[in-house]
C-alpha positions as CSV (number, residue, x, y, z in Angstrom):
1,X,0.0,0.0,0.0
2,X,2.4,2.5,-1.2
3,X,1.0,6.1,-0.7
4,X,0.0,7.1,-4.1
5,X,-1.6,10.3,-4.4
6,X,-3.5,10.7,-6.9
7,X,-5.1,7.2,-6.0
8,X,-6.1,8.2,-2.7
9,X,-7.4,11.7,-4.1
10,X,-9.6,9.5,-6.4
11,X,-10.8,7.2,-3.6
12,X,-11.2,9.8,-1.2
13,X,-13.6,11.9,-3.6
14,X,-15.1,8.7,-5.0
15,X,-18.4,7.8,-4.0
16,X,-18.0,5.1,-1.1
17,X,-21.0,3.1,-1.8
18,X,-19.9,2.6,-5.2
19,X,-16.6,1.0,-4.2
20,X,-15.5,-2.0,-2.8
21,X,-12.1,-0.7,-0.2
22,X,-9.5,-3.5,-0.7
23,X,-9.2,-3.7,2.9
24,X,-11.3,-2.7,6.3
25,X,-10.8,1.5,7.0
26,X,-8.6,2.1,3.7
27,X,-10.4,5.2,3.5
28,X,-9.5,6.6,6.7
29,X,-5.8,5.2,6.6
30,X,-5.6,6.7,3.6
31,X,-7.0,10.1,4.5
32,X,-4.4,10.0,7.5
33,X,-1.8,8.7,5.1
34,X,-2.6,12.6,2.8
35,X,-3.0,14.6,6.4
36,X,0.7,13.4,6.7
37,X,1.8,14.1,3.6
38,X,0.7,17.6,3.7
39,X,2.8,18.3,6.8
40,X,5.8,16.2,5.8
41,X,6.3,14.6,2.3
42,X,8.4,12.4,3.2
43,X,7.3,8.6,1.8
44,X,8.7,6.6,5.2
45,X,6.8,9.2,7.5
46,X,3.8,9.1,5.0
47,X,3.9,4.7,5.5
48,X,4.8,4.6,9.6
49,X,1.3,6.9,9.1
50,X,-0.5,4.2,7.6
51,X,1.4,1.7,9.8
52,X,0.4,3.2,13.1
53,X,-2.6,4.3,12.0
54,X,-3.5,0.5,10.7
55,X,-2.1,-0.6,14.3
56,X,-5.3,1.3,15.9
57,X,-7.7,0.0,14.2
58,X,-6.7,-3.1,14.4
59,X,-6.8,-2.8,18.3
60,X,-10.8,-1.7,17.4
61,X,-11.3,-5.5,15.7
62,X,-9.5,-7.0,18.5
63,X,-11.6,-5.5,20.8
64,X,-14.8,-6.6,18.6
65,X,-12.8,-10.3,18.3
66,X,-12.3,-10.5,21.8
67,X,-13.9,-8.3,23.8
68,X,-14.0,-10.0,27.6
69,X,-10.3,-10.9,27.4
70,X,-9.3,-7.6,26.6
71,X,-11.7,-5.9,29.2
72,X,-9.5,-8.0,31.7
73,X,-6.3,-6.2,30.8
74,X,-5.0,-9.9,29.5
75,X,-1.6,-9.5,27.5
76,X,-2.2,-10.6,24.2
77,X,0.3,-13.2,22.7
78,X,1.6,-14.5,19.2
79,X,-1.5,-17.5,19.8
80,X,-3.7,-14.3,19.9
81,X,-2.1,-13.0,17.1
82,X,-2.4,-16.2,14.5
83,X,-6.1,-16.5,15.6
84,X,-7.2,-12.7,14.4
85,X,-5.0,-12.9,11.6
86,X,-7.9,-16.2,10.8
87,X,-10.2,-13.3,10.9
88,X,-10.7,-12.3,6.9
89,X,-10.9,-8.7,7.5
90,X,-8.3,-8.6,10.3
91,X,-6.0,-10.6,7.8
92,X,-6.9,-8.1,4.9
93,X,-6.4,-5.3,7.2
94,X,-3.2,-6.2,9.1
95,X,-1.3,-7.3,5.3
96,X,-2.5,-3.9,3.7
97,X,-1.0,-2.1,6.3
98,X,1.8,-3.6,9.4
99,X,2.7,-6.6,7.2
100,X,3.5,-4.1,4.0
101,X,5.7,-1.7,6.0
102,X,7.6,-4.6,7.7
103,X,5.6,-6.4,10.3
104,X,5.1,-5.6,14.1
105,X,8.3,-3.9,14.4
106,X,7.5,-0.3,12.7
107,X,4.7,-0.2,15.2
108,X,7.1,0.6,18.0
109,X,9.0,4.0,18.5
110,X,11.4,4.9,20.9
């Protein structure tokens, strides 16, 4: 999912019921993928954008996937991992955006 800008111009001002998004919330990734590159258009700022900003919402299906174990404050771990990634749009989701920019890794900073 490579920022392209005229792509996400088109998809942003295209119709959404008219569209099938090749994966869950590429709409909003990719409008905070073009909020980004306004400020800084840089292309590894403008991916750890879509990176992080896929890492939130795919917290939001984790919490619909699993929402008692979550509400317990349980740490999460790789068995948790492999059974959302079962989930289609988790899957979809999580390929499109952490597992294109290099996996779990990019998600962490500091």
């Amino acid at each position: 999912m490579s920022f392209d800008l005229n792509g996400t111009i088109e998809l942003l001002i295209s119709n959404p019921a008219r569209s099938e998004p090749a994966f869950p919330y590429e709409r909003e990734i990719r409008l905070y993928q073009l909020r980004t590159w306004v400020s800084c258009p840089d292309p590894a700022i403008v991916e750890m954008a879509a990176a992080l900003c896929g890492a939130k919402y795919l917290k939001l299906l984790e919490r619909k996937l699993t929402p008692r174990l979550l509400d317990l404050g349980k740490e999460q771990s790789s068995d948790d991992l492999k059974r959302y990634l079962k989930d289609v749009s988790y899957g979809k989701l999580y390929d499109s955006t952490i597992g294109e920019y290099g996996g779990l890794a990019c998600t962490r900073f500091g």
